[in-house]
N, C-alpha and C positions, 0 to 999 in steps of 0.2 A: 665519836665526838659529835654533841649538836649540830645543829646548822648554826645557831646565832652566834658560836665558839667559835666556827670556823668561820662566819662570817669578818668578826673580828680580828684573827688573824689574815685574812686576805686581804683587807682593807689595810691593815697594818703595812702589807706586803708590798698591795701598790703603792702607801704612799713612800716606797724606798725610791720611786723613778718621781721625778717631778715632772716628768713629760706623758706621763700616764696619768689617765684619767679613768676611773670607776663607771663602768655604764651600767645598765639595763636595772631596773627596780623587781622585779623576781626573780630575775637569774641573770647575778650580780656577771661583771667577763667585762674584758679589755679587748680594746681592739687600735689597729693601726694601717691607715689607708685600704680600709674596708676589711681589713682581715682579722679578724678574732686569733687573739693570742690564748687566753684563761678564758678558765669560767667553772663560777661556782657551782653546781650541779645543783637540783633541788633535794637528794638528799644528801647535800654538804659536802661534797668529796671535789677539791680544785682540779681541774684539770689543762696542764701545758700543752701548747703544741711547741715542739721541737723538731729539730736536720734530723734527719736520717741516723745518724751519727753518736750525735746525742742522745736521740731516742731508743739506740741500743743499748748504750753505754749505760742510761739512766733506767730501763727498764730490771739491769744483771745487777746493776749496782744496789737500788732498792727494791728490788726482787717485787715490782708492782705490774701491772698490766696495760692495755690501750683503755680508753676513758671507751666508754658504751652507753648513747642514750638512744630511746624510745626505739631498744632493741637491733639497731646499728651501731656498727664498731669507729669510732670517730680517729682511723689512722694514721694520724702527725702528733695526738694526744695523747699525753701517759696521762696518771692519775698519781696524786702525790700520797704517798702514805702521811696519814694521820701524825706521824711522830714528825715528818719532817716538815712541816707544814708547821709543826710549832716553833721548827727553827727558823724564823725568819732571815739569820744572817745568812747561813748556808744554802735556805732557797732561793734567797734574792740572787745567786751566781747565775739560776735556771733559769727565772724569769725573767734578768737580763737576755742571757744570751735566746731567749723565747720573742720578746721585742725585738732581738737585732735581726732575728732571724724573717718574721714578717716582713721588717722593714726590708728584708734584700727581695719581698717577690715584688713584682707590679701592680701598680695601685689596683684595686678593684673601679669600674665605674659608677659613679653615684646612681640609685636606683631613685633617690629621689626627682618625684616631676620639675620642671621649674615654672614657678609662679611668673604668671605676667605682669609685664611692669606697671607699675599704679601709671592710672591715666593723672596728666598733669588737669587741675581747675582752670576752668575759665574764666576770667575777669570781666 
């Protein structure tokens, strides 16, 4: 499958959560109190992070593997096959429970600096 195909269907995907929102401009991926849930690889292959649990169940059931970038193995991450990625209905069960699943760890801390406060004018 392209990338722009599959960009398309992922975007379809998030918009099944209205509490999800589409980040990063090259390498499209969700996240939730700092944690990355998806993410669209650069050459096009989605990849979930899931429980333990799930992520056996989902690895036997679509006979797919752990997501692998820039030659590290990404271990909470399967990778969706291409067919099931067309089903949006039936992947949105994963992607839910992929959100709920972030959502049970602890926030990450903002790595953001924070800006000093605007000094008030003189009169």
């Amino acid at each position: 499958m392209d990338r722009d195909t599959a960009l398309d269907l992922y975007e379809r995907l998030v918009a099944t959560n209205p509490r999800v929102e589409r980040k990063g401009a090259t390498m499209p991926y969700t996240s939730l109190n700092g944690h990355m849930f998806s993410v669209l690889t650069k050459d096009g292959k989605l990849a979930l992070r899931l429980p333990a649990e799930e992520r056996t169940a989902f690895l036997k059931r679509y006979k797919t593997t752990l997501c692998e970038q820039y030659g590290t193995v990404m271990p909470e991450y399967v990778v969706v096959p291409d067919a099931l990625l067309m089903k949006t209905r039936e992947l949105q069960r994963f992607f839910d429970l992929s959100y709920a699943y972030v959502g049970s760890l602890a926030p990450k801390p903002t790595t953001k600096k924070k800006q000093p406060a605007a000094k008030k004018k003189r009169r």
